[in-house]
NUKOLFI-33918 format. One record per residue: x, y, z of N, C-alpha, C, O in turn; residue in three letters; residue number from 1; chain. Coordinates in nm, 2 decimals, always signed. Each point is the difference from the previous one (the first is absolute). Layout:
! residues N
      nxx      nyy      nzz     caxx     cayy     cazz      cxx      cyy      czz      oxx      oyy      ozz     r     k   c
        X        Y        Z        X        Y        Z        X        Y        Z        X        Y        Z   Ala   NUM   A
...
***
This chain:
! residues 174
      nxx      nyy      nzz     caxx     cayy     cazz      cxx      cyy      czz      oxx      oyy      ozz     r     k   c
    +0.08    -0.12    +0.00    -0.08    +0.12    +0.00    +0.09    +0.13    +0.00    -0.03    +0.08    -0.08   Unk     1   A
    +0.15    -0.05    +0.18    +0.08    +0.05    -0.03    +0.04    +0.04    -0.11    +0.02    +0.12    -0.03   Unk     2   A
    +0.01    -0.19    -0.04    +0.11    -0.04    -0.13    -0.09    +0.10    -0.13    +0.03    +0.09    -0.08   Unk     3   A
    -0.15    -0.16    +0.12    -0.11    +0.05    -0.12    -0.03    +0.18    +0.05    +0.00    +0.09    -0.08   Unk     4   A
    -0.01    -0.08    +0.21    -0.02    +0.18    +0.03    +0.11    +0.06    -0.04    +0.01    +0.11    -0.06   Unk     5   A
    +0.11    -0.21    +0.10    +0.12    +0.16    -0.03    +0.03    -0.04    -0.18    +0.10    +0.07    -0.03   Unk     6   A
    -0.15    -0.14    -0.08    +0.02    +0.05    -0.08    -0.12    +0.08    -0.03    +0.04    +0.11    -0.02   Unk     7   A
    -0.15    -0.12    +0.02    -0.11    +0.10    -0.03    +0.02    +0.13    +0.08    -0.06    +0.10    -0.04   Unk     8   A
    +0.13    -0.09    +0.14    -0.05    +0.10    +0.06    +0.04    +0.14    -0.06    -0.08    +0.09    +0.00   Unk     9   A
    +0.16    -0.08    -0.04    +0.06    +0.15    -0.06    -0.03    +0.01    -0.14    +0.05    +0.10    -0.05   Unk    10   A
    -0.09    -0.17    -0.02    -0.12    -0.01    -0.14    -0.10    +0.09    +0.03    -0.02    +0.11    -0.05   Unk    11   A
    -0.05    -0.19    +0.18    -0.15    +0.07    +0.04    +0.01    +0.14    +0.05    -0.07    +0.10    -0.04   Unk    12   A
    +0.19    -0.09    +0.14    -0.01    +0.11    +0.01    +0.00    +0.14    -0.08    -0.07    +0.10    +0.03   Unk    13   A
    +0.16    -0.14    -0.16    +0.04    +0.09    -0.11    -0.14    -0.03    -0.09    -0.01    +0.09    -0.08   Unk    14   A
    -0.09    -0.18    +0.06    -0.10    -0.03    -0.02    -0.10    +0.15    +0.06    -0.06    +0.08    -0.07   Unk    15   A
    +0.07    -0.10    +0.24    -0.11    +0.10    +0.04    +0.05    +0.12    +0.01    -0.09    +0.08    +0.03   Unk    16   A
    +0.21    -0.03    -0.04    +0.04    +0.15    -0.01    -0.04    +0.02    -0.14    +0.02    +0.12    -0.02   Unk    17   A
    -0.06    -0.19    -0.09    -0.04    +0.05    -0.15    -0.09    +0.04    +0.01    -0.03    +0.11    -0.04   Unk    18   A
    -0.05    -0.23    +0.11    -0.16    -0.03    -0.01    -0.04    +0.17    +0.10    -0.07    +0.08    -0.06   Unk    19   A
    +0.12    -0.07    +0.17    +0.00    +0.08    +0.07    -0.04    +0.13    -0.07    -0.11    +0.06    -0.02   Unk    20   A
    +0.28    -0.01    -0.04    +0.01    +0.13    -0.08    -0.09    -0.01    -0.10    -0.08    +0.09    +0.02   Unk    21   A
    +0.05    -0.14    -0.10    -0.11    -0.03    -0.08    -0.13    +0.07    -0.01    -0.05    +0.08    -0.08   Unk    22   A
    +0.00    -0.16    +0.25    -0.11    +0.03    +0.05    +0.00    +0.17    +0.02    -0.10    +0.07    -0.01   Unk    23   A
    +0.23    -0.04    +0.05    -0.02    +0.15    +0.05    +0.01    +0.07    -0.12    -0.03    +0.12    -0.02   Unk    24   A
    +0.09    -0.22    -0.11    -0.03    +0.15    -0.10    +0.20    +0.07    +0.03    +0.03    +0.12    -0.02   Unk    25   A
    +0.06    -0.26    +0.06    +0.11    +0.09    -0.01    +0.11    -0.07    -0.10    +0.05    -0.11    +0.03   Unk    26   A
    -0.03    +0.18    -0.14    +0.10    -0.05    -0.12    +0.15    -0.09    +0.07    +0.11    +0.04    -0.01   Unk    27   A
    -0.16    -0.18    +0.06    +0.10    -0.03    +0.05    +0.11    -0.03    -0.03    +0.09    -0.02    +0.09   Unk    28   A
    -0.06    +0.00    -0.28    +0.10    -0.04    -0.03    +0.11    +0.16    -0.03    +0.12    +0.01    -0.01   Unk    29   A
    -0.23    +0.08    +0.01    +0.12    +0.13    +0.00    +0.03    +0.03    +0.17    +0.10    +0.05    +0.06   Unk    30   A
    -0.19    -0.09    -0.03    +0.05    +0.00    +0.14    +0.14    -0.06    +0.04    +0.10    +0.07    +0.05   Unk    31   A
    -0.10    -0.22    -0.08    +0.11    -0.06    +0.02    +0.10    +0.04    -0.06    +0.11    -0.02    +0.06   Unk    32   A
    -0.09    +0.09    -0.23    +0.12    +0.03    -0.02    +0.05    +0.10    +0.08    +0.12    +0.00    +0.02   Unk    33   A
    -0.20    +0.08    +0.01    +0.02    +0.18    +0.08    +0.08    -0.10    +0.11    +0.12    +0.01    +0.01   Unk    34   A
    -0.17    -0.09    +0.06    +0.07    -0.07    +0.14    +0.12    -0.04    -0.08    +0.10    +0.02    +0.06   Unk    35   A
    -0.10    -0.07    -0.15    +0.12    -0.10    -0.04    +0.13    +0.16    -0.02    +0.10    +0.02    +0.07   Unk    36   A
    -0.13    +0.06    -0.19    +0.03    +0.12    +0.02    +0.05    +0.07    +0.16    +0.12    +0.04    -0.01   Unk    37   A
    -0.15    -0.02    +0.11    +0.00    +0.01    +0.11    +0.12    -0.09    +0.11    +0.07    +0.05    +0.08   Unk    38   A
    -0.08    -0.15    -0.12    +0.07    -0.14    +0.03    +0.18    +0.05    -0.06    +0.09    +0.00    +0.08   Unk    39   A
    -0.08    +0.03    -0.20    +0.10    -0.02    -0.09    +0.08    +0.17    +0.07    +0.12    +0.00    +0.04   Unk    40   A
    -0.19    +0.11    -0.04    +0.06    +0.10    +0.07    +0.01    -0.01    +0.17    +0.07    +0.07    +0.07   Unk    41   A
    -0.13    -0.16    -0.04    +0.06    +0.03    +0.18    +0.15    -0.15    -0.01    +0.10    +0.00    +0.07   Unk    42   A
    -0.15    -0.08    -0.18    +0.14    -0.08    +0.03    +0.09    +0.13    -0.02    +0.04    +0.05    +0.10   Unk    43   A
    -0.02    +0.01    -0.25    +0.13    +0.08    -0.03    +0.00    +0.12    +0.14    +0.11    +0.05    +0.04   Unk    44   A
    -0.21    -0.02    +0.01    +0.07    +0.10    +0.17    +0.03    -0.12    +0.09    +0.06    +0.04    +0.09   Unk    45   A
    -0.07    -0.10    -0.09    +0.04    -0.05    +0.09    +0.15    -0.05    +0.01    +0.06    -0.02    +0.11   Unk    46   A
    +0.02    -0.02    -0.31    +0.14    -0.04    +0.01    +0.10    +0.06    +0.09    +0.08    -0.08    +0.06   Unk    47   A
    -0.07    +0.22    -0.05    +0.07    +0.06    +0.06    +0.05    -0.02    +0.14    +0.12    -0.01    +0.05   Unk    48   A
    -0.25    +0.02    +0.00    +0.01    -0.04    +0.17    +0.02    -0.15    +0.02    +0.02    -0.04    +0.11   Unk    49   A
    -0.02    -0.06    -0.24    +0.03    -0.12    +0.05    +0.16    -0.04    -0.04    +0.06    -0.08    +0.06   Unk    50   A
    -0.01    +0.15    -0.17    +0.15    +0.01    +0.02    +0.06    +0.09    +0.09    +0.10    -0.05    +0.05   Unk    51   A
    -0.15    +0.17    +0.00    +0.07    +0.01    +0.12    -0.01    -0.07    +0.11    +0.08    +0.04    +0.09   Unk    52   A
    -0.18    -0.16    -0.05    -0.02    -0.10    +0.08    +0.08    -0.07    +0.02    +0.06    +0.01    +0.10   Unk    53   A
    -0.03    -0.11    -0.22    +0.12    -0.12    -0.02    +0.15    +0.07    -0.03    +0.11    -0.06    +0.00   Unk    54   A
    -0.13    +0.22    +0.00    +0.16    +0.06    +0.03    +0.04    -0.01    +0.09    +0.11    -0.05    +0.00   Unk    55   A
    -0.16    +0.08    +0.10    -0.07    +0.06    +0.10    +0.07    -0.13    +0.12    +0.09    +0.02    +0.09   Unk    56   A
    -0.17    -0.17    -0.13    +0.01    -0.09    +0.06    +0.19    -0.06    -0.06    +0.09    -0.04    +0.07   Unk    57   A
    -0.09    +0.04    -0.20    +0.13    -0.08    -0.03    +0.12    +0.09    +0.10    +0.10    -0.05    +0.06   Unk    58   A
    -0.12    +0.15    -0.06    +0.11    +0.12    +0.07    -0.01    -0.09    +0.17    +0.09    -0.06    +0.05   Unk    59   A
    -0.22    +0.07    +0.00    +0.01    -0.05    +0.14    +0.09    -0.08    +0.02    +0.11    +0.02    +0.07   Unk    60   A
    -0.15    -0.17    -0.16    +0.06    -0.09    +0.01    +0.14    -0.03    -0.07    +0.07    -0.09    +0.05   Unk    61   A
    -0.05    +0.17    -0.16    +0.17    +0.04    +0.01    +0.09    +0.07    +0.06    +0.11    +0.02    -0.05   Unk    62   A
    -0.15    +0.01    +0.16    +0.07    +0.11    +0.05    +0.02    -0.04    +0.12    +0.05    +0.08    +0.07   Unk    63   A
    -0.07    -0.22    -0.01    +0.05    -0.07    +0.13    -0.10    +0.04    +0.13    +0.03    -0.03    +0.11   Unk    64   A
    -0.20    +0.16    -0.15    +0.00    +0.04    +0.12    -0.10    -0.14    +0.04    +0.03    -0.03    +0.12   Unk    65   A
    -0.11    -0.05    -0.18    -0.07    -0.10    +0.06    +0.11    -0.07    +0.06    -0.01    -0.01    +0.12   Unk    66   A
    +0.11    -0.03    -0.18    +0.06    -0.14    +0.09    +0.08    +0.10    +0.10    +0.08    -0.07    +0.06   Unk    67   A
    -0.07    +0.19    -0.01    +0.05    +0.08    +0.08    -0.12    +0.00    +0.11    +0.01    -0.01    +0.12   Unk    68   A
    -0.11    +0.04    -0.18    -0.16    -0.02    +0.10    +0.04    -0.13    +0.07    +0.03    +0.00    +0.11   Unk    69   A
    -0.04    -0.11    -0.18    +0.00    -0.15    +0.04    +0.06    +0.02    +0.13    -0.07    +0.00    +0.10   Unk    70   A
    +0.26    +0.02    -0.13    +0.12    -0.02    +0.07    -0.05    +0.08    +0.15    +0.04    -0.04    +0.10   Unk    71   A
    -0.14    +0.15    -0.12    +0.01    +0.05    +0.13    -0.11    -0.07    +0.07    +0.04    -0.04    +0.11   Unk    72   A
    -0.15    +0.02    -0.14    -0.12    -0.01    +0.03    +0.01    -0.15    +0.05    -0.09    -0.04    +0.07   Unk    73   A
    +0.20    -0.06    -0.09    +0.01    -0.13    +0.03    -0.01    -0.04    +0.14    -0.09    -0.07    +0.05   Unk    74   A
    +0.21    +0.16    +0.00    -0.06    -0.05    +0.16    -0.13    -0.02    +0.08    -0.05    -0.09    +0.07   Unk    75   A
    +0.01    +0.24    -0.13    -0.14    +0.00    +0.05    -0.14    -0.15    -0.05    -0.08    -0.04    +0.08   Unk    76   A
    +0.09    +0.01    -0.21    -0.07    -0.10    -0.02    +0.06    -0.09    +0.02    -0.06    -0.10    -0.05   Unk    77   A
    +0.20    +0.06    +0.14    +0.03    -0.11    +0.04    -0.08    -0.03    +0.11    -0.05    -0.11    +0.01   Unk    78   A
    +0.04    +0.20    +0.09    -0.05    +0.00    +0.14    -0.19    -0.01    -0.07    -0.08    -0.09    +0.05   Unk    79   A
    +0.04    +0.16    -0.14    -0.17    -0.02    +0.00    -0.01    -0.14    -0.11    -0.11    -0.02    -0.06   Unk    80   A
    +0.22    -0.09    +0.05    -0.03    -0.08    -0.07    -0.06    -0.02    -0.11    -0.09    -0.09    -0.03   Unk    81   A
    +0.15    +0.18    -0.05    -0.08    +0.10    -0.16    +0.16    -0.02    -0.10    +0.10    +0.07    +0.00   Unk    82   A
    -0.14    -0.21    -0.07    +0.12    -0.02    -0.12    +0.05    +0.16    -0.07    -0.07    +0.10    -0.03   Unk    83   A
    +0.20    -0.12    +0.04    +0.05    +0.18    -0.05    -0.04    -0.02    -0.18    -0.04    +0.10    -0.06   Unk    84   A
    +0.05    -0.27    -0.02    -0.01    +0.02    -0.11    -0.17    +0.07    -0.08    -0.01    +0.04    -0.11   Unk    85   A
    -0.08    -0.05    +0.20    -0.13    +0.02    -0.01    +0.05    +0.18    +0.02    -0.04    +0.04    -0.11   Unk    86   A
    +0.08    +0.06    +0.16    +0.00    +0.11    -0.03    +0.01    +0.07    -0.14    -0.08    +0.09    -0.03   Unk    87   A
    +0.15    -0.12    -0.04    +0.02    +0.08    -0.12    -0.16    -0.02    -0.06    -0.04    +0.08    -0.09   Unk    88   A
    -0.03    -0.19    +0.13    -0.16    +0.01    -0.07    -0.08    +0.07    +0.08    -0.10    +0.02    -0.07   Unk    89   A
    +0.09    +0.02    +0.16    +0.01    +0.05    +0.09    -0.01    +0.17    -0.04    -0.10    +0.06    +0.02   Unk    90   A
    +0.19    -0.02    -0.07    +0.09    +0.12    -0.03    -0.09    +0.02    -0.16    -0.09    +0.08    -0.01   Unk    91   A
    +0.13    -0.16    -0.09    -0.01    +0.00    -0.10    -0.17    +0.00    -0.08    -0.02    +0.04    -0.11   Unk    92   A
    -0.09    -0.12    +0.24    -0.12    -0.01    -0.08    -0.09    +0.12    +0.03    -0.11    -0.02    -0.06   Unk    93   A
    +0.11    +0.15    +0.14    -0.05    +0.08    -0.04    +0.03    +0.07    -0.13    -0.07    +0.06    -0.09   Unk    94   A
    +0.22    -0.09    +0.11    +0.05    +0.09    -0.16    -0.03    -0.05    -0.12    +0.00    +0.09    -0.08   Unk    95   A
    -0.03    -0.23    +0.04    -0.03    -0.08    -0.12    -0.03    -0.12    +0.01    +0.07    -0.08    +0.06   Unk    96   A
    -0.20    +0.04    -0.14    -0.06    -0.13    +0.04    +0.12    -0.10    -0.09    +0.03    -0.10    +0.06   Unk    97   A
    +0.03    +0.13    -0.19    +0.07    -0.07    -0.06    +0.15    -0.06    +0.06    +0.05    -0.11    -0.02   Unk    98   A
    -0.01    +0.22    +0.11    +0.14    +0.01    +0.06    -0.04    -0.11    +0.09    +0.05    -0.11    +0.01   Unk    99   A
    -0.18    +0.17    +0.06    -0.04    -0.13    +0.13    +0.00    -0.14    -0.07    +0.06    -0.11    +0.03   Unk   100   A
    -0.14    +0.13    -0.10    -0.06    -0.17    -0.11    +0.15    -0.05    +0.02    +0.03    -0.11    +0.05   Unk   101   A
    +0.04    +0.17    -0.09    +0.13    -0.03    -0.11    +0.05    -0.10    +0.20    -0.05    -0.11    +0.03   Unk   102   A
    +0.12    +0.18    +0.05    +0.02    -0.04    +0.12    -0.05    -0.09    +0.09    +0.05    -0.06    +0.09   Unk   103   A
    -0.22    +0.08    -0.15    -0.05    -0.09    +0.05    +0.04    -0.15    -0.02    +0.04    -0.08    +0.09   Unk   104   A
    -0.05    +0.04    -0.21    +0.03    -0.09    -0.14    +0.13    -0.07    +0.09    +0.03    -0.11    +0.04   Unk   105   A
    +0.04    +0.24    -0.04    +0.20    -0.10    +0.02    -0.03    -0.02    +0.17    +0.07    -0.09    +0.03   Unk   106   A
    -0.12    +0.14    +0.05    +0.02    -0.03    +0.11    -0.10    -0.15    -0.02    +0.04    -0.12    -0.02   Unk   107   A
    -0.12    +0.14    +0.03    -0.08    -0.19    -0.03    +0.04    -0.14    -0.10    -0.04    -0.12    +0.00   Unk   108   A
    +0.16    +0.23    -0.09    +0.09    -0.11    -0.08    +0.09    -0.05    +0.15    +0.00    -0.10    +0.07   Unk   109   A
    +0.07    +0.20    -0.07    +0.11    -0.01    +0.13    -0.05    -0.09    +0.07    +0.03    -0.12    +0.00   Unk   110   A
    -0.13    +0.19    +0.10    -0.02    -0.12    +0.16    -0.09    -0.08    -0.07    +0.02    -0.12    +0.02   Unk   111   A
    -0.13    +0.16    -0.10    -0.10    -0.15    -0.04    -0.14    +0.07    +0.06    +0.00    +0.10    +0.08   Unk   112   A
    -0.09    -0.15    -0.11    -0.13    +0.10    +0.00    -0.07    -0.08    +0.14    -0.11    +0.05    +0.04   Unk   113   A
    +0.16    -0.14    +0.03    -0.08    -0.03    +0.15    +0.15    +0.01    +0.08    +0.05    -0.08    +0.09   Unk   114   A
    +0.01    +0.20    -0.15    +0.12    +0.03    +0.13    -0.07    +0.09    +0.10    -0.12    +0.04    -0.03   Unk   115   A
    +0.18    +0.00    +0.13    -0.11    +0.14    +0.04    +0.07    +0.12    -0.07    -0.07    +0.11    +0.02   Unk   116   A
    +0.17    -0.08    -0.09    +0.01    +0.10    -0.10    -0.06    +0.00    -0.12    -0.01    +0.10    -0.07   Unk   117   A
    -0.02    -0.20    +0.03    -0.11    -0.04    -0.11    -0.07    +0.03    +0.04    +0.00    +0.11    -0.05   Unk   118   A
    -0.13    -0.12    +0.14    -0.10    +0.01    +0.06    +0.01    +0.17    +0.06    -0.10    +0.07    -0.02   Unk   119   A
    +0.13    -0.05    +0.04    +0.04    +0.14    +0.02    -0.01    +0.12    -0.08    -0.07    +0.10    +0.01   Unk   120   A
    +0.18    -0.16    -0.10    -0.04    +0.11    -0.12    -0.09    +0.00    -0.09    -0.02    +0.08    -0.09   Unk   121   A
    -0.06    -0.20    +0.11    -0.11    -0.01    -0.11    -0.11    +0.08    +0.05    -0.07    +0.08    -0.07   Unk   122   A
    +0.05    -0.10    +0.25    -0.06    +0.06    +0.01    +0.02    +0.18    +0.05    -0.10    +0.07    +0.04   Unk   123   A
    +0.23    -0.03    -0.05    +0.01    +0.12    +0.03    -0.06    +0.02    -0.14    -0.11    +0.06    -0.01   Unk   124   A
    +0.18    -0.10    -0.13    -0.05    +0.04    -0.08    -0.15    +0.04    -0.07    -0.04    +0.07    -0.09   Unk   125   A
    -0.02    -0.15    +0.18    -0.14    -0.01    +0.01    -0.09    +0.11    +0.05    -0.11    +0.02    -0.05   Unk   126   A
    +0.18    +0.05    +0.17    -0.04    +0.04    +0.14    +0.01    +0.19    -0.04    -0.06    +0.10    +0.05   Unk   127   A
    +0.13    -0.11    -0.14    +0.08    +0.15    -0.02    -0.07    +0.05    -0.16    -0.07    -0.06    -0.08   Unk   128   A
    +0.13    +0.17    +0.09    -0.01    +0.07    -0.18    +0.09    +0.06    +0.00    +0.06    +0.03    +0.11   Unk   129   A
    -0.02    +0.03    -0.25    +0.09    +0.06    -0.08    -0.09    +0.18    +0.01    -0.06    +0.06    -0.09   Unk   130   A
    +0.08    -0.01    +0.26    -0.03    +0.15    +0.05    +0.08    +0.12    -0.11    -0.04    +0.10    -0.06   Unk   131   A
    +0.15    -0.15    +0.08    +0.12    +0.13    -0.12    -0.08    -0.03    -0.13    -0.08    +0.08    -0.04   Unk   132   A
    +0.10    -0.18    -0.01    -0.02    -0.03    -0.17    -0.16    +0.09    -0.01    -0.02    +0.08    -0.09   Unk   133   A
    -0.07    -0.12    +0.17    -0.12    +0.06    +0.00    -0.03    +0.13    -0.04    -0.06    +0.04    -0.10   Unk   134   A
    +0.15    +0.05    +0.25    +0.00    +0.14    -0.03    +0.11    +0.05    -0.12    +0.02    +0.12    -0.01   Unk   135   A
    +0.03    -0.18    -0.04    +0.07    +0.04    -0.06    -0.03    +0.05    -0.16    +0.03    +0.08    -0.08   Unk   136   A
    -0.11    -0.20    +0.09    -0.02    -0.07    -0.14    -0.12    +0.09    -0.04    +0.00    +0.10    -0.08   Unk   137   A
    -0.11    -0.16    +0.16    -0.15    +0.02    +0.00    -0.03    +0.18    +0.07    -0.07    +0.09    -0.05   Unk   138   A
    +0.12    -0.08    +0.15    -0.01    +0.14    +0.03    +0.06    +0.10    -0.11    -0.06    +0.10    -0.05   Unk   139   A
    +0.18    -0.14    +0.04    +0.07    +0.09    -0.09    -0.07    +0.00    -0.17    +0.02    +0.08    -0.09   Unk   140   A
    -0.11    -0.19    +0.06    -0.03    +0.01    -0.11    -0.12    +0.08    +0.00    -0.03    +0.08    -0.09   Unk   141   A
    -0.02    -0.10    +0.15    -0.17    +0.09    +0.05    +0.03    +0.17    +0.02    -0.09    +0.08    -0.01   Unk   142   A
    +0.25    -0.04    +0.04    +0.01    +0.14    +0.07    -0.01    +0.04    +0.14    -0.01    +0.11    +0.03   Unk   143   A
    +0.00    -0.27    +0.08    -0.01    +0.06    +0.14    +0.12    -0.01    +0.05    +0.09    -0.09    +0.01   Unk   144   A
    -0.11    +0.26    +0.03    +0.18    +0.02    +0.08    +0.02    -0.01    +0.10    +0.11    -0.04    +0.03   Unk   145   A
    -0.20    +0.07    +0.07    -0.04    -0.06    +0.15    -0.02    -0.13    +0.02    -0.12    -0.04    -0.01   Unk   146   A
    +0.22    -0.06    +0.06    -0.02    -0.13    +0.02    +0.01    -0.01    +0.13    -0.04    -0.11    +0.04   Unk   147   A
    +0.09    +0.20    +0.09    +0.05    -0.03    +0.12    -0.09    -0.09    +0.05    +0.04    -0.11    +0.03   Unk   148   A
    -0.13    +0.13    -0.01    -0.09    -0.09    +0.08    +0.01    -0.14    -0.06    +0.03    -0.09    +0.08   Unk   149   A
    -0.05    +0.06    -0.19    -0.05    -0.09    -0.08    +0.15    -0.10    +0.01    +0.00    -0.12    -0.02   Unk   150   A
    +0.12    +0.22    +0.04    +0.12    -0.09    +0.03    +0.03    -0.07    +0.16    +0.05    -0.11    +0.04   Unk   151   A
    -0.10    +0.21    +0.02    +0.00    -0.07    +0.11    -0.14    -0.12    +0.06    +0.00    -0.08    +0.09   Unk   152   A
    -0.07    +0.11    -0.18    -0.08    -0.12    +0.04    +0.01    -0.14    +0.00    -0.01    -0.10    +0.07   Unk   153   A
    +0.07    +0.14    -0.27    +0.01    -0.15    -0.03    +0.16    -0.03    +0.01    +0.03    -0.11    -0.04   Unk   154   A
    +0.09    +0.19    +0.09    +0.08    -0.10    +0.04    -0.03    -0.04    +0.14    +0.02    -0.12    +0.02   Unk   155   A
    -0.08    +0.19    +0.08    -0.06    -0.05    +0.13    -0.09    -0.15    -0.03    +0.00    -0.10    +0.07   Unk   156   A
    -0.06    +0.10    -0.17    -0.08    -0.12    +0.00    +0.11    -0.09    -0.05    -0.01    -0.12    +0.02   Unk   157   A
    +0.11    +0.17    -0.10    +0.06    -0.13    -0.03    +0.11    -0.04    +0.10    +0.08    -0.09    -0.02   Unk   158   A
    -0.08    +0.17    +0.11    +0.05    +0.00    +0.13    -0.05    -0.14    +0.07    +0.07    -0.10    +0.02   Unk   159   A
    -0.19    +0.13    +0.01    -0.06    -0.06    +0.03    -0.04    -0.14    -0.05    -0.07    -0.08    +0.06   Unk   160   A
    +0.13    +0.07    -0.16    -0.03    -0.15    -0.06    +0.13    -0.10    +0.00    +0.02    -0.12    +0.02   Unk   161   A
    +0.07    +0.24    -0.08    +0.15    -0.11    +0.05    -0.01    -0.02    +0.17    +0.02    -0.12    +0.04   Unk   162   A
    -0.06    +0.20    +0.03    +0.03    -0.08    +0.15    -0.12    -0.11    +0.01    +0.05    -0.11    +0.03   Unk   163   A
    -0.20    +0.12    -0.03    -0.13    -0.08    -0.07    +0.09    -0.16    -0.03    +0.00    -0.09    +0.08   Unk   164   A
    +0.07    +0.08    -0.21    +0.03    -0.09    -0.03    +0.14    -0.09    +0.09    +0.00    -0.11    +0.05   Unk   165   A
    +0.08    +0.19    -0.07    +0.07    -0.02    +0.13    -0.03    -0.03    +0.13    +0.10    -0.04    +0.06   Unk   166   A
    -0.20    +0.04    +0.01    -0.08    -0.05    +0.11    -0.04    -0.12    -0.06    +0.05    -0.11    +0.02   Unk   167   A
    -0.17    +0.13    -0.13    -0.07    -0.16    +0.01    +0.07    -0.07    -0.08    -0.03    -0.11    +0.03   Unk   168   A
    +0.11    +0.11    -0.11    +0.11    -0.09    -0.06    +0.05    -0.04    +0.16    -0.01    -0.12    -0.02   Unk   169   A
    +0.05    +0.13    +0.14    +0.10    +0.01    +0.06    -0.11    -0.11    +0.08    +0.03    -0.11    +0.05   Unk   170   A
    -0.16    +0.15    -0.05    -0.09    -0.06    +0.13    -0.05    -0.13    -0.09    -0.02    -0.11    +0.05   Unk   171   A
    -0.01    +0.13    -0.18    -0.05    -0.14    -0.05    +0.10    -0.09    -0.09    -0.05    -0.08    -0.08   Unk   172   A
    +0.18    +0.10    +0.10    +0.08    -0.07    -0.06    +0.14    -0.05    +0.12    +0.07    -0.09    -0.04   Unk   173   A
    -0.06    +0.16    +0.15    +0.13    -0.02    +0.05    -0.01    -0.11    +0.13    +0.10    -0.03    +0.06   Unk   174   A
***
């Protein structure tokens, strides 16, 4: 039954948004190109702020300051029992879902996906979002120049999720 809804389901849907606009009398196929139109200029604003992203990030991480973060920050997660190698995702997945993906991937090649660093980062990866890439990307392509708030929320929430995961990884696996 499954199998049969999730292939019908997004037919029907695109079925009753026709049927819908139709009904109201709205030219839906110029509709869609105007959206498609629409689509094609927010990708081109948006290239900008996404190469200064991955500059942005490759400089971080060529420039020794993450594994200089690690080096200091060790002791302290030796004593809260928090693997030092799980930092740099840590560090790295507010700034980019890809960078994270990417880290995520080698750290679960590395220990193995039912290590608790495996488990860990799948689910910090889970737990968090890509806060920088957001405002960066999406604010800057819209024109909002005021993000303070909106930066402190969502790195606070992703605050909140690396330690989140780090607890219940720690309580249902250790």
């Amino acid at each position: 039954m499954i199998s049969i809804l999730s292939l019908w389901l997004i037919p029907m849907i695109i079925a009753f948004i026709l049927i819908y606009g139709t009904f109201k009398k709205i030219e839906t196929y110029e509709a869609f190109v105007e959206g498609g139109k629409q689509g094609i200029e927010i990708a081109f604003s948006i290239i900008p702020y996404l190469v200064g992203m991955l500059v942005s990030i490759s400089i971080f991480r060529a420039s020794g300051a993450l594994d200089f973060f690690i080096h200091i920050t060790k002791p302290v997660l030796d004593v809260l029992h928090v693997p030092a190698e799980i930092i740099p995702l840590a560090i790295i997945r507010p700034i980019s879902g890809t960078a994270a993906l990417g880290m995520t991937t080698n750290l679960i090649s590395t220990y193995g996906p039912d290590s608790f660093i495996g488990r860990l980062a799948a689910t910090m990866q889970g737990s968090t979002d890509t806060t920088l890439y957001i405002l960066t990307v999406y604010f800057g392509a819209v024109g909002i120049k005021k993000m303070g708030d909106a930066l402190k929320v969502g790195l606070f929430a992703d605050l909140m999720g690396i330690i989140a995961s780090i607890v219940i990884v720690t309580i249902i696996f250790s």
